[in-house]
C-alpha positions in Angstrom: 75.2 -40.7 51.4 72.1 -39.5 48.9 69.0 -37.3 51.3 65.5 -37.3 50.1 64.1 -33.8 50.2 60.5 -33.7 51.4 58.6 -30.5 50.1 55.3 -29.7 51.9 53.1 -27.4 50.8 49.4 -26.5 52.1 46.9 -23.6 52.7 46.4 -25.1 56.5 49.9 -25.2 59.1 47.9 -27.5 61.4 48.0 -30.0 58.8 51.5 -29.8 57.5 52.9 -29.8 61.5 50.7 -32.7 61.9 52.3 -34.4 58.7 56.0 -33.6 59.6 55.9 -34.7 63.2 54.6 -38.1 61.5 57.5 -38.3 60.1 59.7 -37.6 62.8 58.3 -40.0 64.5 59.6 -42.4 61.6 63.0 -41.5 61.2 63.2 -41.5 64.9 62.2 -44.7 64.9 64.1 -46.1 61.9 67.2 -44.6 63.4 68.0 -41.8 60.4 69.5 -38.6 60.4 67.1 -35.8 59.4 67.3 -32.2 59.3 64.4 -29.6 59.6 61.7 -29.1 59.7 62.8 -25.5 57.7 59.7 -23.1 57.3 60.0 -20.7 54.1 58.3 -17.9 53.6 54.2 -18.0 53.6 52.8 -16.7 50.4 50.0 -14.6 50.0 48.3 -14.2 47.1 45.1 -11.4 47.5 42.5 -10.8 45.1 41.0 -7.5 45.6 36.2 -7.8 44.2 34.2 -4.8 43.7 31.3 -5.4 46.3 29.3 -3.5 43.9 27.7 -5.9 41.4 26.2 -3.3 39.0 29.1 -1.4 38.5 27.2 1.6 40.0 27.4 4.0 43.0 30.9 3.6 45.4 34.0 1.9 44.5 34.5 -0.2 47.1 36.8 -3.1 47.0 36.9 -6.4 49.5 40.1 -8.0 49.1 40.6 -11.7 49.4 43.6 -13.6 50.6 44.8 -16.9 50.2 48.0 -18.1 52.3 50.6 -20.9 51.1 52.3 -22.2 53.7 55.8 -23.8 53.1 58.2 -26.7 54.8 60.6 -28.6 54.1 62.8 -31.8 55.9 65.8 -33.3 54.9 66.2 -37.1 55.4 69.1 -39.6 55.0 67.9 -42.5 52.1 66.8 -45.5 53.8 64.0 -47.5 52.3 62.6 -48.6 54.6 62.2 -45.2 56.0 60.6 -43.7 52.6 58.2 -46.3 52.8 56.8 -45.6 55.8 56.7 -42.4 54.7 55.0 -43.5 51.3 52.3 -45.0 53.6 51.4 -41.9 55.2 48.0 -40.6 54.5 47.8 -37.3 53.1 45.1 -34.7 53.5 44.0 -33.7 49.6 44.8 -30.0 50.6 49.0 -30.8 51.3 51.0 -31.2 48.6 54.0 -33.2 48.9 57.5 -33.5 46.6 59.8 -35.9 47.2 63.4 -35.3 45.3 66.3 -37.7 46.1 69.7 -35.7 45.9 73.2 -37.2 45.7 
């Protein structure tokens, strides 16, 4: 039997654990077989300024940082099921794949 693969990706975990126990909820409801939630590794990507804007005195650096946050849920194909899931709103800050795999 073919499994969607939902990819979630967002700079807030609050949000993406609020998105993914939405749709446990649905295939709980609808009666499918999922796997996951599986978290992956967060990526940080930092971004070191000189707090100096003249370029005189003191080299001192402030480094930024910026965390990507990572999931992903395995679901048996149902349509009714991925339309629910369709329907669910989405934050603008979560980005979401969905890839259906034989």
């Amino acid at each position: 039997m073919p499994t969607a693969r939902i990819r979630l990706s967002s700079m807030n975990p609050q949000q993406l654990n609020n998105i993914l126990s939405q749709i446990k909820d649905i295939a709980e409801k609808t009666k499918v077989k999922y796997h996951g939630p599986i978290p992956f590794p967060t990526k940080r990507l930092k971004v070191p300024t000189r707090t100096s804007p003249d370029g005189r005195g003191r080299e001192l650096y402030e480094t930024w940082e910026m965390r990507i946050h990572k999931r992903i849920m395995d679901l048996d194909v149902d349509e009714r099921a991925l339309r629910l899931i369709m329907r669910i709103p989405m934050p603008r800050d979560v980005n979401v794949e969905i890839e259906i795999i034989e």
